[in-house]
PyMOL Python script that loads the backbone (N, CA, C, O; Angstrom):
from pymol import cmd

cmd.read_pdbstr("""\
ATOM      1  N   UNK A   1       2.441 -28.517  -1.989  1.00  0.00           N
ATOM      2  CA  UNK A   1       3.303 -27.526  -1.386  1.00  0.00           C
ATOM      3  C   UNK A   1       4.651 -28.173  -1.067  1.00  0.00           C
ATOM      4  O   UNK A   1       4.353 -29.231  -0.514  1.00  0.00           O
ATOM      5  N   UNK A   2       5.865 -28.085  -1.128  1.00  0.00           N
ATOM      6  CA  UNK A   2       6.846 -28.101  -1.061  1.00  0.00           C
ATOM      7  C   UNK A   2       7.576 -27.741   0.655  1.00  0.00           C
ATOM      8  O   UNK A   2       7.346 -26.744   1.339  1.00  0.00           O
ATOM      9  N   UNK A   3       8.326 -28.713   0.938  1.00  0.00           N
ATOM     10  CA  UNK A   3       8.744 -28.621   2.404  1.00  0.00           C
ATOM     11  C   UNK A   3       9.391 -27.030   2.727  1.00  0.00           C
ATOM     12  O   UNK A   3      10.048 -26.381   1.913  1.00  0.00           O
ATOM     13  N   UNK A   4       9.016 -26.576   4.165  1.00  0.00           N
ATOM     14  CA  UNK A   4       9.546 -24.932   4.232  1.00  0.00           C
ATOM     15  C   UNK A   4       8.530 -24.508   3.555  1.00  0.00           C
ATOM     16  O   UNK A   4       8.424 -23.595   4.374  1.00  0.00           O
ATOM     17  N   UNK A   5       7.651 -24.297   2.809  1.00  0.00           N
ATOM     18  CA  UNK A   5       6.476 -23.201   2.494  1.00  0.00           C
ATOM     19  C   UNK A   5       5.311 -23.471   4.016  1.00  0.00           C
ATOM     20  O   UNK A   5       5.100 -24.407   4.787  1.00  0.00           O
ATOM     21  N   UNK A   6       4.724 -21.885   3.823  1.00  0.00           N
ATOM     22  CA  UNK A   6       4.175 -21.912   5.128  1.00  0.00           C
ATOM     23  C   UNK A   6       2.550 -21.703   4.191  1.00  0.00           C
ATOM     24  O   UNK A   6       2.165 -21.152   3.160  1.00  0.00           O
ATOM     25  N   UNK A   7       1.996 -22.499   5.272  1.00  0.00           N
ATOM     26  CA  UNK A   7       0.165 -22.145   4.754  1.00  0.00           C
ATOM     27  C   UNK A   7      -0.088 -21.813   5.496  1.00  0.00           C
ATOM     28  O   UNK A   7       0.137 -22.333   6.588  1.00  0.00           O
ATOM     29  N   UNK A   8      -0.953 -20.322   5.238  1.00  0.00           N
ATOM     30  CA  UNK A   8      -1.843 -19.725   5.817  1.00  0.00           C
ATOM     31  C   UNK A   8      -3.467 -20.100   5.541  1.00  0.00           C
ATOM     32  O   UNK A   8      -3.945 -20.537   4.495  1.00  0.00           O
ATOM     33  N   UNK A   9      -4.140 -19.804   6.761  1.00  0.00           N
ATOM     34  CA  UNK A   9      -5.749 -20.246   6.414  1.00  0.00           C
ATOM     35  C   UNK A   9      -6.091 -19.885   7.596  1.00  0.00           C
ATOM     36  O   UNK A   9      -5.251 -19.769   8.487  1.00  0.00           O
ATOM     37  N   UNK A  10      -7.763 -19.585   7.837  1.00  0.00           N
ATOM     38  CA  UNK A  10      -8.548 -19.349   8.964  1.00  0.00           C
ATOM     39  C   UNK A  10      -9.667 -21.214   9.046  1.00  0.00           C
ATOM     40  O   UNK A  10     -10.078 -22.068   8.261  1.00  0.00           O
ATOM     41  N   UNK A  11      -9.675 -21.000  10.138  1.00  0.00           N
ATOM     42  CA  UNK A  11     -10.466 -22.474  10.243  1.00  0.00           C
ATOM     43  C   UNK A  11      -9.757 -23.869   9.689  1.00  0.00           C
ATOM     44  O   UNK A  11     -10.435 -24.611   8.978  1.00  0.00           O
ATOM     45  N   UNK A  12      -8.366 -24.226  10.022  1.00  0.00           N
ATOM     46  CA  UNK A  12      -7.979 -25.226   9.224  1.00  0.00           C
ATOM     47  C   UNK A  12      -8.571 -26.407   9.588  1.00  0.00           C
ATOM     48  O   UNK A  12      -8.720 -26.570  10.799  1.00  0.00           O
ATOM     49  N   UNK A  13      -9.041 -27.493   8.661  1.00  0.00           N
ATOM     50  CA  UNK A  13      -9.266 -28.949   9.791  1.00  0.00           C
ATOM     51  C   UNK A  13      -7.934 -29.538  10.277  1.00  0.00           C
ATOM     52  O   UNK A  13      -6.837 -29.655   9.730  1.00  0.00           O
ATOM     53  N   UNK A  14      -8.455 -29.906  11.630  1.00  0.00           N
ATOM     54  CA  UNK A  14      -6.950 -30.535  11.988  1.00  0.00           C
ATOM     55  C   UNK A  14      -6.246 -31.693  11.131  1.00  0.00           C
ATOM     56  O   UNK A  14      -5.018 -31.712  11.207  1.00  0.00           O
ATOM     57  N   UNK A  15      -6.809 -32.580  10.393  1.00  0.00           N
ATOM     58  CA  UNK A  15      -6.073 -33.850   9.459  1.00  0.00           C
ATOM     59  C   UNK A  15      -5.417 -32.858   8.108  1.00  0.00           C
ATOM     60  O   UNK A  15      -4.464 -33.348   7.502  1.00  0.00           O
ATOM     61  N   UNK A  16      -5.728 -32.038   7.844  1.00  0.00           N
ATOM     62  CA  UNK A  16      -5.300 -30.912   6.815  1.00  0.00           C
ATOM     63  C   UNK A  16      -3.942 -30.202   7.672  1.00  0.00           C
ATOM     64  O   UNK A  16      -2.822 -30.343   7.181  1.00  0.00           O
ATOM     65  N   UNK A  17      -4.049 -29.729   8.477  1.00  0.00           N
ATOM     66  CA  UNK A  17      -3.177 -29.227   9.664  1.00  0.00           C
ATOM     67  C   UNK A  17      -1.749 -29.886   9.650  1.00  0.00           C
ATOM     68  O   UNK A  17      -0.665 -29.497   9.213  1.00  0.00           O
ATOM     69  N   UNK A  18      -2.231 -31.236  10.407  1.00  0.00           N
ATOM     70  CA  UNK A  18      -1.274 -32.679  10.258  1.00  0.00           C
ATOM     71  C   UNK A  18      -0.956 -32.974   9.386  1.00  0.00           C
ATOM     72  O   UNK A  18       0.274 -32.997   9.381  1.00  0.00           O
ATOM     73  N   UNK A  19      -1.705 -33.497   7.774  1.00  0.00           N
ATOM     74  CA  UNK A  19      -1.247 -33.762   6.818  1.00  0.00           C
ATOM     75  C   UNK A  19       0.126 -32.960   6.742  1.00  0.00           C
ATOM     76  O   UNK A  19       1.231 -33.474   6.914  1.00  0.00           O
ATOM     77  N   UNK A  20      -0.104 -31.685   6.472  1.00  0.00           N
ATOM     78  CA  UNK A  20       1.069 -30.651   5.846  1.00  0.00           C
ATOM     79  C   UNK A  20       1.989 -30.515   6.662  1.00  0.00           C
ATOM     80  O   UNK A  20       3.153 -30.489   6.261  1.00  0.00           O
ATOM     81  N   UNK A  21       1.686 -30.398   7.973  1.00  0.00           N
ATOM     82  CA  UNK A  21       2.786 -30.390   9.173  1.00  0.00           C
ATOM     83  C   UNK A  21       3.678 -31.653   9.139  1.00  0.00           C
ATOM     84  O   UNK A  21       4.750 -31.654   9.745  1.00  0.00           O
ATOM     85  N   UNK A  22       3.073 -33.182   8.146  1.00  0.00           N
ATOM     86  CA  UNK A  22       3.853 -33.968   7.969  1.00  0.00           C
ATOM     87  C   UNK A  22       5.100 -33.913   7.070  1.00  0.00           C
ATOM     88  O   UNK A  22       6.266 -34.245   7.286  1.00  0.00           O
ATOM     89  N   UNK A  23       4.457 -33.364   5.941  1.00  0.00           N
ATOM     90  CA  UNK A  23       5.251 -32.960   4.608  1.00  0.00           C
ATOM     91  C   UNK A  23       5.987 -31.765   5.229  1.00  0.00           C
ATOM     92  O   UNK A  23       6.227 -30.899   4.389  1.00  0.00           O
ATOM     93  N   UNK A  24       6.415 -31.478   6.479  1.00  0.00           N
ATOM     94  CA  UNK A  24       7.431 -30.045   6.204  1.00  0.00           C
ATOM     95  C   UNK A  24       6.898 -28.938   5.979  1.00  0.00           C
ATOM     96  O   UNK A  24       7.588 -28.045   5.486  1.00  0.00           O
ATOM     97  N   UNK A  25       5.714 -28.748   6.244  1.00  0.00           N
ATOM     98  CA  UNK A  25       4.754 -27.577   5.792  1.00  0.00           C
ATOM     99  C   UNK A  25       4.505 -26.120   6.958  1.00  0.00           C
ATOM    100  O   UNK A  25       3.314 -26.313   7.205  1.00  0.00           O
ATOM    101  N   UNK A  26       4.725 -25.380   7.438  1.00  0.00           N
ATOM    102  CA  UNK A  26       4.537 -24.471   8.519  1.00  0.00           C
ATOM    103  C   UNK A  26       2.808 -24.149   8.716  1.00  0.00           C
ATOM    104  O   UNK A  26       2.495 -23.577   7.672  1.00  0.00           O
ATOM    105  N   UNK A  27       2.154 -24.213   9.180  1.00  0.00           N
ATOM    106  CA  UNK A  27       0.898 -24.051   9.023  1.00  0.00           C
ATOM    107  C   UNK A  27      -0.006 -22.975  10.146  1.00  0.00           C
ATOM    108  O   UNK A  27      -0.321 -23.537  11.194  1.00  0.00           O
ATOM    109  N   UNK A  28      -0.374 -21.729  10.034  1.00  0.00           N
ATOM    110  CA  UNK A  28      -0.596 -21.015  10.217  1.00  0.00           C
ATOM    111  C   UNK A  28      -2.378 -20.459  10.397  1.00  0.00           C
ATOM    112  O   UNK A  28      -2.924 -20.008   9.390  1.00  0.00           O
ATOM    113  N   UNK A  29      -2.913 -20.514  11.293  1.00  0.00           N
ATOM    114  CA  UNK A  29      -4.539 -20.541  11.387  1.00  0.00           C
ATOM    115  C   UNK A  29      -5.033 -19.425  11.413  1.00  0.00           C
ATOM    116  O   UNK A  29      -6.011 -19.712  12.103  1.00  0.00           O
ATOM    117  N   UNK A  30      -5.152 -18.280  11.196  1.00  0.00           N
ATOM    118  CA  UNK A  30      -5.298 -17.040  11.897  1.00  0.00           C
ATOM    119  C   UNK A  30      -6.790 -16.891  12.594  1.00  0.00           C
ATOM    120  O   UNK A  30      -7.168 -15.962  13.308  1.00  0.00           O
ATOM    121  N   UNK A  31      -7.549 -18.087  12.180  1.00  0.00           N
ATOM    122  CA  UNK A  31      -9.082 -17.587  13.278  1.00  0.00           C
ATOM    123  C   UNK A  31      -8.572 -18.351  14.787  1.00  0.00           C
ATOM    124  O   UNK A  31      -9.507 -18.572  15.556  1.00  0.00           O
ATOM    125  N   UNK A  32      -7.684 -18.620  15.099  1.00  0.00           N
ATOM    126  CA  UNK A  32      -7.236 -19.218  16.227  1.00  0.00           C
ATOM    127  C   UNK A  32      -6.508 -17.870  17.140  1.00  0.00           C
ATOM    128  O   UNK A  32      -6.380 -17.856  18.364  1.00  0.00           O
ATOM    129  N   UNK A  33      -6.081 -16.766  16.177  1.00  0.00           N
ATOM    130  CA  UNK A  33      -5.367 -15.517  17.103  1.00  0.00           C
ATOM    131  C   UNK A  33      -6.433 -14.753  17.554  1.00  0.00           C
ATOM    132  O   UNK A  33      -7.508 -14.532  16.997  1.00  0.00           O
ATOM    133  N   UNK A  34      -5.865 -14.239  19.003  1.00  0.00           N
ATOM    134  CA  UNK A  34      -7.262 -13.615  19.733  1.00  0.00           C
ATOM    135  C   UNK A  34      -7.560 -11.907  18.844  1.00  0.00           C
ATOM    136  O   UNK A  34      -8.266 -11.047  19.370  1.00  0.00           O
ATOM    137  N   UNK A  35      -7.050 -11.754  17.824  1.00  0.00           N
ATOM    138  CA  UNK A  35      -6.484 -10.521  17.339  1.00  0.00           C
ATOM    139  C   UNK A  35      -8.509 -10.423  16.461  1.00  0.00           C
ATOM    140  O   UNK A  35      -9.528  -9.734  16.503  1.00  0.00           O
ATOM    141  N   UNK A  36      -7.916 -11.712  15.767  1.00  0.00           N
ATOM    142  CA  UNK A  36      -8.764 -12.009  14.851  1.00  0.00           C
ATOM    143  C   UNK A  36     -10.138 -12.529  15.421  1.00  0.00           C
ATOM    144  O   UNK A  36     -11.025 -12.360  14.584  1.00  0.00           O
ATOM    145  N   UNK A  37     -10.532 -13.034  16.434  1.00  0.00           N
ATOM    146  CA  UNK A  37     -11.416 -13.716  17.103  1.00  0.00           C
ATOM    147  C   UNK A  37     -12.395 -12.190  17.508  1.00  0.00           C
ATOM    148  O   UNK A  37     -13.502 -11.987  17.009  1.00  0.00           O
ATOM    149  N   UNK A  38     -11.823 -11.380  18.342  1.00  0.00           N
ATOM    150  CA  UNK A  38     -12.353  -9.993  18.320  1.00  0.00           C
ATOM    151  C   UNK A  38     -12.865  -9.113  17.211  1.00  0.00           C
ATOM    152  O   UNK A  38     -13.934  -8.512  17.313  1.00  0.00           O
ATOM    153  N   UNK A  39     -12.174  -9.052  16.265  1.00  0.00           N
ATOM    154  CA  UNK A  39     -12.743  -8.385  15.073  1.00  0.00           C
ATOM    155  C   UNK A  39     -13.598  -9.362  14.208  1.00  0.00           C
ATOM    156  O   UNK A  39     -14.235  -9.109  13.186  1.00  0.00           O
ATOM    157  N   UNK A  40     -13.468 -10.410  14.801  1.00  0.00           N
ATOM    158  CA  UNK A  40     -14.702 -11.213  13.866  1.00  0.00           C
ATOM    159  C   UNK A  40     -15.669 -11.248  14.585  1.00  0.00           C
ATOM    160  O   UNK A  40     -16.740 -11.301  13.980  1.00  0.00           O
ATOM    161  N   UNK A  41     -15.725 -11.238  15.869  1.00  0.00           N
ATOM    162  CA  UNK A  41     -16.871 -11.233  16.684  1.00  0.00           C
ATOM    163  C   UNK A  41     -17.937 -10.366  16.138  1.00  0.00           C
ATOM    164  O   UNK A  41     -19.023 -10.726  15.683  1.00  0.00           O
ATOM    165  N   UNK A  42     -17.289  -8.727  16.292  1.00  0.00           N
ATOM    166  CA  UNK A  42     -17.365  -7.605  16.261  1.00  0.00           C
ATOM    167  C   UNK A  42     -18.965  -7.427  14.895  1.00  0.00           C
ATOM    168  O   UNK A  42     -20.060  -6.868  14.953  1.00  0.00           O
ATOM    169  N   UNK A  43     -18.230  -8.258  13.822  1.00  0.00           N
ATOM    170  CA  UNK A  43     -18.711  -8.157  12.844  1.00  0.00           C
ATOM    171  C   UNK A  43     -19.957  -8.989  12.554  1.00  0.00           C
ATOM    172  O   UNK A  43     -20.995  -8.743  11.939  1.00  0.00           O
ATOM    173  N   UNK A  44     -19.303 -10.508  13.482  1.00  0.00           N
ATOM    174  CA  UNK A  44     -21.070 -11.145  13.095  1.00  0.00           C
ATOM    175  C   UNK A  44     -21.916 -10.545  13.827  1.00  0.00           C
ATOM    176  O   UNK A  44     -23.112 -10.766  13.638  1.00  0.00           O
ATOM    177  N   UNK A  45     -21.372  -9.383  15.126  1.00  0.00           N
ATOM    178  CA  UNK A  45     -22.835  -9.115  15.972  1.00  0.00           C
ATOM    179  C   UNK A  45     -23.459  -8.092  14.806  1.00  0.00           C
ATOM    180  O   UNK A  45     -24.653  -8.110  14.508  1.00  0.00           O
ATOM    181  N   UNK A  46     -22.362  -7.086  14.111  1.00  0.00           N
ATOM    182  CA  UNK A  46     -23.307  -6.418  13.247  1.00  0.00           C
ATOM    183  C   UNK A  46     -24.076  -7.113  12.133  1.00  0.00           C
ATOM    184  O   UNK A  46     -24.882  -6.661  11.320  1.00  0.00           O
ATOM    185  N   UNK A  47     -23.566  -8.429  12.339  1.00  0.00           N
ATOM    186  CA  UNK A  47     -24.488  -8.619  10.914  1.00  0.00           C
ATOM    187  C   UNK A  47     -25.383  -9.374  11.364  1.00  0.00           C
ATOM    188  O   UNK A  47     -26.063  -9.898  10.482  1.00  0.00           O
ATOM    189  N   UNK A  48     -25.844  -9.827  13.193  1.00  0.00           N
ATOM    190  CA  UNK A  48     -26.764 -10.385  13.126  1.00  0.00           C
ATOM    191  C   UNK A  48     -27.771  -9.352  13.522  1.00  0.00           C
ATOM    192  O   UNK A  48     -28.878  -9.459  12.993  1.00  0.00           O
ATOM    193  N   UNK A  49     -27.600  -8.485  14.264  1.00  0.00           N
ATOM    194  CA  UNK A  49     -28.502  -7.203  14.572  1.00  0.00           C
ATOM    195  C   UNK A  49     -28.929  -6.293  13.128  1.00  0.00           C
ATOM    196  O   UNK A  49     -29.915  -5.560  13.042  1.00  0.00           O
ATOM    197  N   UNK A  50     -28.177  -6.485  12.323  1.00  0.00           N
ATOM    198  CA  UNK A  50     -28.934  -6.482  10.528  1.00  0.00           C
ATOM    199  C   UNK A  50     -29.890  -7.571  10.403  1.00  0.00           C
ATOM    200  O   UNK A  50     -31.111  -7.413  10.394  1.00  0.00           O
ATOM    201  N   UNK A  51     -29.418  -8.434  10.329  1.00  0.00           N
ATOM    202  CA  UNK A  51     -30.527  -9.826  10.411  1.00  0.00           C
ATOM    203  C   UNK A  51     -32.202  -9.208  10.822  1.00  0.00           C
ATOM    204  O   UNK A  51     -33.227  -8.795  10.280  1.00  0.00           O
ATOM    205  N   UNK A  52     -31.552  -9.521  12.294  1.00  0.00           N
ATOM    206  CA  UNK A  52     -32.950  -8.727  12.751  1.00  0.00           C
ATOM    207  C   UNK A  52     -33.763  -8.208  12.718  1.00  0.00           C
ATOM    208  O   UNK A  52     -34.961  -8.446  12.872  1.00  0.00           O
ATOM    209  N   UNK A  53     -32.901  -6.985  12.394  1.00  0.00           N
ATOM    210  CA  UNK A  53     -33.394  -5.289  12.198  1.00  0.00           C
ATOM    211  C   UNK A  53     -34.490  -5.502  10.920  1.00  0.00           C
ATOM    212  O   UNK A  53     -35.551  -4.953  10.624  1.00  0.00           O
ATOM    213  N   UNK A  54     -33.760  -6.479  10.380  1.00  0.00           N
ATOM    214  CA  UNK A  54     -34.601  -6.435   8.526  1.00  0.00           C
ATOM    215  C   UNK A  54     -35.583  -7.551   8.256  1.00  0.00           C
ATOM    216  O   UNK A  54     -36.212  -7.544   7.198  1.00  0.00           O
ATOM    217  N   UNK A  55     -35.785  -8.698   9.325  1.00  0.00           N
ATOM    218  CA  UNK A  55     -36.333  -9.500   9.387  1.00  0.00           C
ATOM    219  C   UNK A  55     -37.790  -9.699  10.061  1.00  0.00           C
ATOM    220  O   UNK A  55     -38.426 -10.740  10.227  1.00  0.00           O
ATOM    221  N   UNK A  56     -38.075  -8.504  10.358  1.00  0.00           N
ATOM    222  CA  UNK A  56     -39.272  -8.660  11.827  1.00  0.00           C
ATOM    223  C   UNK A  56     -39.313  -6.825  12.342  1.00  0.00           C
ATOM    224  O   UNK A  56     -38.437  -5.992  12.111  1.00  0.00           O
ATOM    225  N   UNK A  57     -40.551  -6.630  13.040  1.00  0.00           N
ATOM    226  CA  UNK A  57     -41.112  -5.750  13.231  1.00  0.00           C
ATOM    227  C   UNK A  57     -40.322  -5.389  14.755  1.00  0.00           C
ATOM    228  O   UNK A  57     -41.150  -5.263  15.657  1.00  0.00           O
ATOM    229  N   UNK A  58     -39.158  -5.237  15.115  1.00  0.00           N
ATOM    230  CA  UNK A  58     -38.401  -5.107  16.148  1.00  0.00           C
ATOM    231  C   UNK A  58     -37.552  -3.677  16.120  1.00  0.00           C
ATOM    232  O   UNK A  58     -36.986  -3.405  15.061  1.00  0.00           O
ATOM    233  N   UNK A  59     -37.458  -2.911  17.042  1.00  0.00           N
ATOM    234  CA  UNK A  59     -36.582  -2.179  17.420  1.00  0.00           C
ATOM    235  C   UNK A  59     -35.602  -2.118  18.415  1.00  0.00           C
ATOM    236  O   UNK A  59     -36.089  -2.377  19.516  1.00  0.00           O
ATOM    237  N   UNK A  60     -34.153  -1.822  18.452  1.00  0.00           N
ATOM    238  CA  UNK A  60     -33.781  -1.996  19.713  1.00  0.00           C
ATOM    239  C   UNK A  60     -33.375  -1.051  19.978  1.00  0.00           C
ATOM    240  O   UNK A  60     -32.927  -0.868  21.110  1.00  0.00           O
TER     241      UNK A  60
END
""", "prot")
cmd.dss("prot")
cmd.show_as("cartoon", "prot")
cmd.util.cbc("prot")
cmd.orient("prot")
């Protein structure tokens, strides 16, 4: 990537982070915004109450 380009990513590792932030890189996390943290929540609860639901003789 070239200095001034911005990376976007969810979950960055921080030495990936740093690396690029060395080179001039803008670096951008979006599972770090509370925007995104909520609607992801949202979603693993539905997909673990699927889990469940389909895994075992349970109702809730």
């Amino acid at each position: 990537m070239k200095p001034g380009s911005v990376f976007t990513a969810g979950i960055i590792p921080k030495d990936l982070a740093q690396f690029a932030s060395e080179k001039g890189v803008s670096v951008f996390d979006y599972a770090n915004t509370e925007e995104f943290q909520i609607l992801n929540a949202e979603i693993t609860a539905e997909g673990a109450i699927m889990i469940a639901l389909s895994n075992g003789n349970i109702t809730l």
